[in-house]
C-alpha positions in Angstrom: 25.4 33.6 82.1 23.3 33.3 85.1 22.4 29.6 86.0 20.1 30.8 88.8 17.5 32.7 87.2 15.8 36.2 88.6 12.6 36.6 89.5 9.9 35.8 86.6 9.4 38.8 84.2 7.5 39.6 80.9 9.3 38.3 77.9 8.2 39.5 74.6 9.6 36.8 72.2 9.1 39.1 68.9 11.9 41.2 70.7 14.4 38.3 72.0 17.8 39.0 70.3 19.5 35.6 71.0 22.4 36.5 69.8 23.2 39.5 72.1 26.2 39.0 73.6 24.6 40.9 76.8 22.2 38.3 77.6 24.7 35.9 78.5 27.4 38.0 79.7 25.1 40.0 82.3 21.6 39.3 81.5 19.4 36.1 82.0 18.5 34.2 79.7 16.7 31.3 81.2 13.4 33.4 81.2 13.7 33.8 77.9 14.0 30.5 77.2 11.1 29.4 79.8 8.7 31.7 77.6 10.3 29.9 74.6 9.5 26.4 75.7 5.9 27.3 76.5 4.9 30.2 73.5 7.1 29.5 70.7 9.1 26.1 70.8 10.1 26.8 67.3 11.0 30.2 66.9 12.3 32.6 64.4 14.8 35.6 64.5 16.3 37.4 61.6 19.7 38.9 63.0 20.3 42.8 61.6 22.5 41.8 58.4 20.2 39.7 57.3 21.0 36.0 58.5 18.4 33.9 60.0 18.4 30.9 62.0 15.2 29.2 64.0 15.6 27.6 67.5 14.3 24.2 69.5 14.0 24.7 72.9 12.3 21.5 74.1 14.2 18.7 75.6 12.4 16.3 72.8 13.1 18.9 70.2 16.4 19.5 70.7 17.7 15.9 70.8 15.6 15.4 67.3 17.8 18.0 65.9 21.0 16.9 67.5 20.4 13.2 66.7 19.0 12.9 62.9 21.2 13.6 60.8 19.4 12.4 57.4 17.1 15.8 59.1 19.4 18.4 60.1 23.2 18.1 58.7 26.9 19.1 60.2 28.1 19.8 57.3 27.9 23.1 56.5 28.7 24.1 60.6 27.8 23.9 63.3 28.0 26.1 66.0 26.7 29.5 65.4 29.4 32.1 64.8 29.4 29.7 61.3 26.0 31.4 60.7 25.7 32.6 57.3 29.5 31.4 55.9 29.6 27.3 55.6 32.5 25.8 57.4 35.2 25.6 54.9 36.2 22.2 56.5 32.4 20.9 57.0 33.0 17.2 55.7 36.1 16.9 56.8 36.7 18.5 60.3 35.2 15.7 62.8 32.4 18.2 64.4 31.2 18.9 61.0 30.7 15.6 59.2 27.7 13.3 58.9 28.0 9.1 59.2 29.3 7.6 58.1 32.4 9.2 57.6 31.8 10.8 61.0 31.6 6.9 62.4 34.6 5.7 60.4 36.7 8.3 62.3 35.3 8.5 65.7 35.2 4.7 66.2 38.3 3.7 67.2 38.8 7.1 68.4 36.2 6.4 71.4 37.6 3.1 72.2 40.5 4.5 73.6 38.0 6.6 75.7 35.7 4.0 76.8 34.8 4.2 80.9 37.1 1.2 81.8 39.6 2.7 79.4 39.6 5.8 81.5 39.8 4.1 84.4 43.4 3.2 84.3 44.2 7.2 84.3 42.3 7.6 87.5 45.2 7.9 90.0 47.8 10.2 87.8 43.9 12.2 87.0 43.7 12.5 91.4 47.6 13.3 91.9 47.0 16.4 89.4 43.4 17.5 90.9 45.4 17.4 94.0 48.2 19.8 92.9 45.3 22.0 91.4 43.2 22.4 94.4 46.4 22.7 97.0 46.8 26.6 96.6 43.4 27.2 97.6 43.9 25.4 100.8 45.8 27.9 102.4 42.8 30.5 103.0 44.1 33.2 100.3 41.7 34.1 97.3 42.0 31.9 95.0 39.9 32.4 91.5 38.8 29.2 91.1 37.4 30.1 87.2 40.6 31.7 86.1 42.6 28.5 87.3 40.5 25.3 86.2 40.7 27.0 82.4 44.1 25.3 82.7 42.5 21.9 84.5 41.8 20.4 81.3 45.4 20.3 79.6 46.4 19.6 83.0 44.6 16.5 82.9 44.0 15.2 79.0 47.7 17.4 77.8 50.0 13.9 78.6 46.8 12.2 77.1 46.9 13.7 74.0 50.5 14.1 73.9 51.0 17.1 74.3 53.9 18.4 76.0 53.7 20.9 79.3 55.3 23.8 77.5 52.1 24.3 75.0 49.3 23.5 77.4 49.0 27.5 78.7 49.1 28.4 74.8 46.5 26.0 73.5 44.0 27.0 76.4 44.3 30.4 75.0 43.6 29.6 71.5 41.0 27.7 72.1 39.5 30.0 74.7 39.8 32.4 71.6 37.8 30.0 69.5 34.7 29.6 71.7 34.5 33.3 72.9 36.1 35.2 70.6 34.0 39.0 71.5 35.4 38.1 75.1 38.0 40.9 75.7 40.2 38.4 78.1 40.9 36.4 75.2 40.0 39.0 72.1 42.5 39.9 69.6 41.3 42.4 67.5 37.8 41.7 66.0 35.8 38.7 66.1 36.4 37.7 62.9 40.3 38.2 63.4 40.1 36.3 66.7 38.3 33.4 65.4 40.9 33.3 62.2 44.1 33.7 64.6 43.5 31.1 66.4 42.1 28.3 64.0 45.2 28.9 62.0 47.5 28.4 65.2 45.5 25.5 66.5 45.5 23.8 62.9 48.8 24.6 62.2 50.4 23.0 65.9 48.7 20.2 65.1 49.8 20.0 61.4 53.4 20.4 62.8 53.0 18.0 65.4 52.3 15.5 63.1 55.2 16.5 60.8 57.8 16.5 63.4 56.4 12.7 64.8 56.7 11.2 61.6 60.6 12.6 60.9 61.3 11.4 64.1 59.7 7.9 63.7 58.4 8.4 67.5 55.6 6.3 68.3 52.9 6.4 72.1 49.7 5.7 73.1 48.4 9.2 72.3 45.4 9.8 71.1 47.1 12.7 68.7 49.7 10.0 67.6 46.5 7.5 67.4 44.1 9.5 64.9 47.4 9.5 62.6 46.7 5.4 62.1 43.0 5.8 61.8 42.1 4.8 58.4 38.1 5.5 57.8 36.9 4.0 54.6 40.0 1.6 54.6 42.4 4.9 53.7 44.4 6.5 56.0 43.8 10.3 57.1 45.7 13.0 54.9 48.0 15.3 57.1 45.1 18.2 56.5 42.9 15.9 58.1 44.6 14.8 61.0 45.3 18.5 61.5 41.9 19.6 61.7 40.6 16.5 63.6 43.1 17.3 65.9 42.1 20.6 66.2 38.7 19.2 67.3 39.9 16.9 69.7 41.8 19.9 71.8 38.7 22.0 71.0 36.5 19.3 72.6 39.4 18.5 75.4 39.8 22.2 76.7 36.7 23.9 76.5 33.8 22.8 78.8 34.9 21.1 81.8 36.6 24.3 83.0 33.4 25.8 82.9 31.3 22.6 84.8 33.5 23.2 87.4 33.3 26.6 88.2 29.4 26.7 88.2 29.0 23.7 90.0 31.2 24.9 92.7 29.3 28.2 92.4 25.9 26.3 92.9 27.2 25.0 95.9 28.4 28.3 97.4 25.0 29.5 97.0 23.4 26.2 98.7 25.6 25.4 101.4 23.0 22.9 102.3 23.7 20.8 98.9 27.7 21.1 100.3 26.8 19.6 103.5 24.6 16.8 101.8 27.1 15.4 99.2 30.3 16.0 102.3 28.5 13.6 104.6 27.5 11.0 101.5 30.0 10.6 99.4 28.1 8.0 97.3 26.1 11.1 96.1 29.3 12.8 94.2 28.3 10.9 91.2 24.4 12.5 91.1 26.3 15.4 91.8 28.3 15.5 88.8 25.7 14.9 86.4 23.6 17.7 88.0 26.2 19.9 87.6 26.7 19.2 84.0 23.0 19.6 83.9 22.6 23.2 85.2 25.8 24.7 83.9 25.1 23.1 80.1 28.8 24.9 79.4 28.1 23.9 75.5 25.1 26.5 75.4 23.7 25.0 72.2 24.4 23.6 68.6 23.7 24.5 65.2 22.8 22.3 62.5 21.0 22.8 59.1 17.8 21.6 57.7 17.9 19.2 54.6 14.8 19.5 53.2 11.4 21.3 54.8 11.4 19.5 58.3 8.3 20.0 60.3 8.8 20.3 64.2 7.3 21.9 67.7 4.6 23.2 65.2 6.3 24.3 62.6 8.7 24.4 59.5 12.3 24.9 59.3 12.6 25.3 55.3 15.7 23.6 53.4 18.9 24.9 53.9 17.5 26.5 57.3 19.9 27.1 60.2 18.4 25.6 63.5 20.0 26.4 66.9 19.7 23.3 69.2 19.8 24.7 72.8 20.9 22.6 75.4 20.9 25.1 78.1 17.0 25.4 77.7 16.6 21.2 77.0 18.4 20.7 80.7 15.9 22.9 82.3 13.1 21.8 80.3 10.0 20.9 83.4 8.5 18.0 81.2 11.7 16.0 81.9 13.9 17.6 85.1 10.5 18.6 87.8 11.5 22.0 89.1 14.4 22.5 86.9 15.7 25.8 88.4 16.4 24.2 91.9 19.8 22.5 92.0 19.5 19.3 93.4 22.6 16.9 94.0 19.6 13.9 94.5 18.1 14.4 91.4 16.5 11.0 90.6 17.0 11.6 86.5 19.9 13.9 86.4 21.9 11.4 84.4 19.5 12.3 81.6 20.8 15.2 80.6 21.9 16.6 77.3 25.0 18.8 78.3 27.3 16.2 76.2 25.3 16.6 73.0 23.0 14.0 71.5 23.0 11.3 68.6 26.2 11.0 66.3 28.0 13.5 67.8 27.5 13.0 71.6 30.7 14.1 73.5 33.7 11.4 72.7 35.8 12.4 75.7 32.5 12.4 78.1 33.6 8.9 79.8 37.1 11.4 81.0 35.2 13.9 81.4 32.6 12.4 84.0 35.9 10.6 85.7 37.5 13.7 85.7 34.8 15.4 87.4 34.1 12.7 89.8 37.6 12.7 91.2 37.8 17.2 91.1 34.5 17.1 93.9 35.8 13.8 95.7 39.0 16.0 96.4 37.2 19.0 97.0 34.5 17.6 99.4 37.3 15.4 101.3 39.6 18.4 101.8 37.7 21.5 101.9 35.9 22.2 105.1 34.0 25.2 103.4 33.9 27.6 100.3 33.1 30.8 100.5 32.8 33.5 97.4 35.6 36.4 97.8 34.5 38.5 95.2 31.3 38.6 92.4 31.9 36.1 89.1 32.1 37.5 85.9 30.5 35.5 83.3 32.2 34.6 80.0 31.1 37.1 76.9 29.4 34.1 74.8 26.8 33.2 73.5 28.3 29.5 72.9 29.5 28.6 75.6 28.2 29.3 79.1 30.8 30.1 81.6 33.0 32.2 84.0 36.2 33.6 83.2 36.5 35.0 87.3 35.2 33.5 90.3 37.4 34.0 93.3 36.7 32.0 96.2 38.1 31.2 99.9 38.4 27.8 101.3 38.9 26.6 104.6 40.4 23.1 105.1 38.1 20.7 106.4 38.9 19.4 109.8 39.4 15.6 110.5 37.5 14.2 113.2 
């Protein structure tokens, strides 16, 4: 997807097919969503085989449907290749449960990624960053999107407990997951990529949790530490902790790659914003939360409608699928002045919505932010200049907004 937009153009809303795979893969879509935000905040599509869904657009509107949930529900899905089929583990898999079953879970959950918890993973986080980034040092191509799809598992895969031999796998399958009609990670049809790789990710962490209690092995992991949680006062079934897992590598692997790789992108296109954040490092911060800001790597959010809701001037009946896009909130004018210029000293970038809103507001964003932080303080210390070496190629989704190639050169930055 394009996070700089083109030059304005007509949009003619009655024919906007947001679910073409097109208009994120080589199109634009933040026209589109411009024209949205202005003409038709709420607005209506019925898709070819008959489902419907209506979208928010609007900064406000989107964190009302991302943060009731007595409003608009998780438990029937909640992202949209769900559309039209419930989740068969809506209620139970973490993502798509209401409180306070939602709560009961993710409580204890989040306090072992708390910022000052995180903080004490800051150093092995930097040594790891700085294996990453060391190939690209030496002036060869080096496709900086194809490589951080790894960075995550690099980073959370000892976290989690997972061991080294599994991270390339699981990066797959949950690639697989979130762009399944993307043909570096298809396997088959959509439907059969989607069902491949639930069933492997579900079923590693089912076995994972088998083989740790026949071996009696106890850690810190956050895997091994959802197997005590106990919401409700009873502990989690072995289903459970399976697909709660399965959310937790889902929410681990699957954004940050993508942050990274448009930011960096941002700043190849404004050397100027480079230069700034080089000479002040006390900007990297801002920068960080700009970048989540204009990349938005989780696209949107689907939820359902209780009951007839009115909002952004009109209805969403019962049982109505909304899409919540945070790709349009982030660049919404009312809240982010001139929100298609990339600015590393935004004054309110910090407000943005790329982690989600309300109940289920990201768990691992404290990590995340750290782990991001420490990626651009590398970068920016080591890296005299970054030049692209070929164009990106954007990730077939209409999920989640990224780049499966973007091959850059780097010169090391000279010391004074």
């Amino acid at each position: 997807m394009r996070l700089t937009p083109g030059p304005p153009r007509e949009i003619d809303l009655d024919g906007v097919d947001l679910f073409d795979l097109d208009l994120y893969t080589e199109g634009d879509p933040h026209p589109v969503w411009d024209a949205m935000r202005e003409r038709a905040p709420l607005h209506h599509q019925v898709l070819p085989d008959g489902r419907e869904f209506w979208s928010v657009t609007r900064f406000e509107d989107v964190c009302r449907v991302l943060g009731d949930h007595r409003e608009f529900t998780s438990e029937r899905g909640t992202v949209p290749t769900h559309l039209g089929a419930d989740d068969v583990a809506a209620g139970v898999l973490l993502t798509s449960t209401d409180p306070p079953r939602h709560t009961e879970v993710r409580r204890p959950l989040g306090a072992k990624l708390t910022a000052r918890a995180v903080k004490s993973w800051e150093d092995s986080i930097r040594r790891t960053i700085v294996r990453f980034l060391a190939p690209a040092l030496d002036g060869e191509p080096f496709d900086l999107a194809e490589q951080a799809l790894l960075l995550p598992a690099l980073v959370t895969g000892p976290l989690l407990g997972i061991p080294e031999k599994d991270w390339a796998e699981l990066v797959q399958l949950t690639a697989m997951v979130t762009a399944p009609s993307d043909p570096h990670f298809r396997t088959g049809s959509e439907a059969a990529t989607l069902a491949i790789a639930h069933h492997e990710l579900v079923t590693y962490v089912r076995e994972w949790v088998l083989s740790r209690r026949k071996s009696g092995f106890e850690d810190d992991s956050l895997l091994h530490h959802l197997m005590n949680v106990r919401p409700g006062g009873a502990p989690l079934t072995d289903e459970e902790i399976a697909l709660d897992g399965y959310s937790i590598l889902l929410g681990a692997n699957v954004t940050t790659p993508h942050t990274v790789s448009g930011t960096v992108h941002a700043l190849m296109e404004r050397p100027e914003q480079f230069d700034k954040a080089q000479a002040d490092p006390t900007l990297i911060p801002n920068l960080v939360e700009e970048g989540l800001r204009w990349t938005s790597a989780a696209c949107n959010f689907m939820r359902y409608a209780v009951d007839d809701v009115e909002i952004a001037g009109g209805t969403i009946p019962a049982r109505g699928a909304v899409v919540a896009w945070i790709g349009s909130a982030n660049r919404d004018a009312s809240r982010f002045p001139d929100p298609h210029t990339f600015d590393i000293t935004r004054a309110n970038a910090k407000r943005q919505v790329a982690f989600g809103f309300g109940p289920h507001f990201c768990i691992g964003a404290p990590l995340a932010r750290l782990t991001l932080r420490v990626f651009f303080e590398e970068l920016l210390q080591h890296f005299g200049s970054i030049e692209p070496a070929g164009e990106p190629q954007h990730l077939r989704s209409y999920f989640i907004a990224g780049m499966t190639h973007l091959p850059i050169t780097a010169q090391k930055r000279r010391t004074p």
